[in-house]
C-alpha positions in Angstrom: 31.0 61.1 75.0 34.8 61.4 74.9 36.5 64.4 74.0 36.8 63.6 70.3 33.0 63.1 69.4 32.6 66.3 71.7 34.8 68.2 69.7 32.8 66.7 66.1 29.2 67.5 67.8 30.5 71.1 68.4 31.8 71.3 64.5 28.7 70.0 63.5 26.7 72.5 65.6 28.9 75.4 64.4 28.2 74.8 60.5 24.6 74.4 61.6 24.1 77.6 63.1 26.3 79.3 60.5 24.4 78.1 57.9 21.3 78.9 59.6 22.4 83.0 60.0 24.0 83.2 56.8 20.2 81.5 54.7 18.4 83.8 56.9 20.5 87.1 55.8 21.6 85.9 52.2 18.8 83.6 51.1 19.3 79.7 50.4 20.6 80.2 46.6 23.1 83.1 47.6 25.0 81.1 50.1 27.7 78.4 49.2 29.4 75.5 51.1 32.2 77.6 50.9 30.7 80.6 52.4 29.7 78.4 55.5 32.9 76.7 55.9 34.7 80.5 55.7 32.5 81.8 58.7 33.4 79.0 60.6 37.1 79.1 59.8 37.0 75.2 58.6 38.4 73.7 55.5 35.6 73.1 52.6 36.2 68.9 53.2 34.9 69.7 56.7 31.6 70.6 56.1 31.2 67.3 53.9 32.5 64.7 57.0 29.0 65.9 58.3 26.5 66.6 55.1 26.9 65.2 51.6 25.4 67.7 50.0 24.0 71.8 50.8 20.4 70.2 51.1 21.4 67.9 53.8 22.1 70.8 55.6 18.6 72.2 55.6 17.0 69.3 56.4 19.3 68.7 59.4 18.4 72.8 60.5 14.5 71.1 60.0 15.1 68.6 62.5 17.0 70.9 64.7 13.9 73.5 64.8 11.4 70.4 65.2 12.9 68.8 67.7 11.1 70.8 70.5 7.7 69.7 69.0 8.7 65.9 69.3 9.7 66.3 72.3 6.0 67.5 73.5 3.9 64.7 72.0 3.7 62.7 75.4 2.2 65.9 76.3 -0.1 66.4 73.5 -1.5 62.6 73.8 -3.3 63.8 77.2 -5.7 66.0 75.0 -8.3 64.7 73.1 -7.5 64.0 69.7 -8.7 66.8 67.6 -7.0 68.7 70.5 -3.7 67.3 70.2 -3.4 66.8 66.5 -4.2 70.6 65.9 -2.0 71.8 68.5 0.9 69.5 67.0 0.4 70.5 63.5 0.0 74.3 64.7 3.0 73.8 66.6 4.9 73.0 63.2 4.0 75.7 61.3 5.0 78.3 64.1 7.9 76.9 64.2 8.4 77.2 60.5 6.8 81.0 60.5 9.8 82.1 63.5 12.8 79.7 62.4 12.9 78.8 58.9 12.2 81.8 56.5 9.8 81.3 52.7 13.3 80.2 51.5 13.8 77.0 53.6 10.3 76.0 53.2 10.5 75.9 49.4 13.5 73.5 49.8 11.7 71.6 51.8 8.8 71.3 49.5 11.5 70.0 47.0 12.2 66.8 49.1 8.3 65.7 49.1 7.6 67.4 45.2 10.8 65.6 43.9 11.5 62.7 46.3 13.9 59.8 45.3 14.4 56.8 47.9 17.1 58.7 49.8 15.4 61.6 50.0 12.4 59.6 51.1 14.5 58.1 53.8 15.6 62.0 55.3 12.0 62.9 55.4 11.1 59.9 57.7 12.0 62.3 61.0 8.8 64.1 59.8 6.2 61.4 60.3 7.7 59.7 63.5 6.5 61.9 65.9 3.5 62.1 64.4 2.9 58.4 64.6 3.6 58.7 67.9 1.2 61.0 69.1 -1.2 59.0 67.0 -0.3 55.3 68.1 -0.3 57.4 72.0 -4.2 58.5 70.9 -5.4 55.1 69.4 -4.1 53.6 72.8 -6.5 55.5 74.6 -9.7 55.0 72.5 -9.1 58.6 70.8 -9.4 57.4 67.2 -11.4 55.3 64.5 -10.1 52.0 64.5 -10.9 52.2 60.4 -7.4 53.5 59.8 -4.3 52.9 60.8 -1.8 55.4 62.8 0.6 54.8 59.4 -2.5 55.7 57.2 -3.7 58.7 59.1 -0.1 60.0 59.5 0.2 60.3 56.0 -2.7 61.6 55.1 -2.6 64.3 58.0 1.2 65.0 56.7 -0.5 65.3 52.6 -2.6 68.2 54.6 0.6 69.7 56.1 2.7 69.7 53.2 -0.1 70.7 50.6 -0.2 74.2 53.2 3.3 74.6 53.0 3.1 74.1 48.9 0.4 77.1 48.9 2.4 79.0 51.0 5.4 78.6 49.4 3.7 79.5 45.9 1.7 82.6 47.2 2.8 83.5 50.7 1.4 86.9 50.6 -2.3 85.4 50.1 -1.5 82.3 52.7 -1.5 82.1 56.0 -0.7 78.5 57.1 -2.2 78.9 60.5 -5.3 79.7 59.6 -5.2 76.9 56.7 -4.6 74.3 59.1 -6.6 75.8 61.9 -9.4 75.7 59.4 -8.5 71.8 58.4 -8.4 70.4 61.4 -11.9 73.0 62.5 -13.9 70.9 59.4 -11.7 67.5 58.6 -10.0 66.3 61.7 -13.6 65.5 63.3 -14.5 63.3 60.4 -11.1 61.4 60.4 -10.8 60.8 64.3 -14.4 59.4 64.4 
C-alpha cells in the first residue's frame, strides 16, 4: 500500500471512529456529517469521497464491529452444528449489546424493514460469513441436505433480525441473548437434522 492509499485508509478510519464516539454520546439523529467532519478537522466533501450518505456510515461501523466474528467461523465449523451456529449468532448480538448502542440497531433494522436494491447490496456482508460457516458444516455431514446453505442462511438471518426488531421496539422487555439462546435451544435442532 503506498503512501497515498495509507494516508486515505487512516482518513477513512478517523471519520469511522469519530462517528462511532460522537453516535454513542449524542445519539444517531443528533449528530450531523458536519459535526463528524469538525472533530476530525476535514472539510465536509471529505467525508463523502468515502460514504454517500450518513447511513453508509453506520453500516460500515457494522462491518467494522463484525469483522472479529467472521474472522472465527473456520473456528466455529469444528463444533457441531447447533454448536457453532449458536455460538455465531450469540457472538453477533454481544457484539451489538457492547459496540453499537439501541440507536444503531434501529438503523440497522431500517436497511432490512425498508430495503431497496442498493441497500440490499450493503447488507450482503451480513449473510457471507454465515454461508460460510454453513457451506464449512454441510462439508462435514453437519446439516440436512433438504436445504441449502443460501436457504438456511436466510432463514437463520429472518431469526436474527426479527430479535433485533423486538429489541429495538421494546428493549427494556428484550433480551436478545436469551431470544436467540432460546431459538437455537428449540429450532436449530429441527433445521440441522
Amino acid at each position: 500500500m503506498g503512501k497515498r492509499e495509507e494516508k486515505a485508509e487512516k482518513t477513512r478510519k478517523k471519520l469511522l471512529g469519530t462517528a462511532d464516539r460522537l453516535i454513542n454520546q449524542r445519539g444517531y439523529e443528533n449528530v450531523a456529517v458536519e459535526d463528524i467532519t469538525k472533530a476530525c478537522g476535514v472539510a465536509k466533501g471529505t467525508f463523502y469521497n468515502y460514504f454517500a450518505q450518513k447511513q453508509d456510515l453506520v453500516l460500515a461501523l457494522g462491518q467494522e464491529y463484525f469483522a472479529k466474528v467472521t474472522d472465527k467461523v473456520d473456528e466455529l465449523g469444528r463444533l457441531n452444528a447447533r454448536e457453532a451456529i449458536t455460538e455465531y449468532l450469540l457472538s453477533y448480538i454481544q457484539i451489538i449489546r457492547t459496540k453499537a448502542n439501541i440507536v444503531l440497531v434501529r438503523e440497522w433494522i431500517r436497511y432490512v424493514v425498508i430495503p431497496d436494491n442498493q441497500q440490499q447490496l450493503k447488507l450482503q456482508f451480513i449473510l457471507k460469513g454465515l454461508e460460510r460457516l454453513l457451506t464449512t458444516l454441510s462439508k462435514r455431514g453437519e446439516l440436512s441436505n433438504n436445504m441449502s446453505v443460501d436457504e438456511m442462511a436466510r432463514m437463520l438471518m429472518t431469526h436474527f433480525y426479527g430479535v433485533l426488531l423486538m429489541w429495538a421496539v421494546d428493549s427494556s422487555r428484550v433480551i436478545p441473548e436469551d431470544e436467540i439462546k432460546k431459538y437455537c435451544a428449540v429450532q436449530l435442532p429441527a433445521l440441522v437434522r
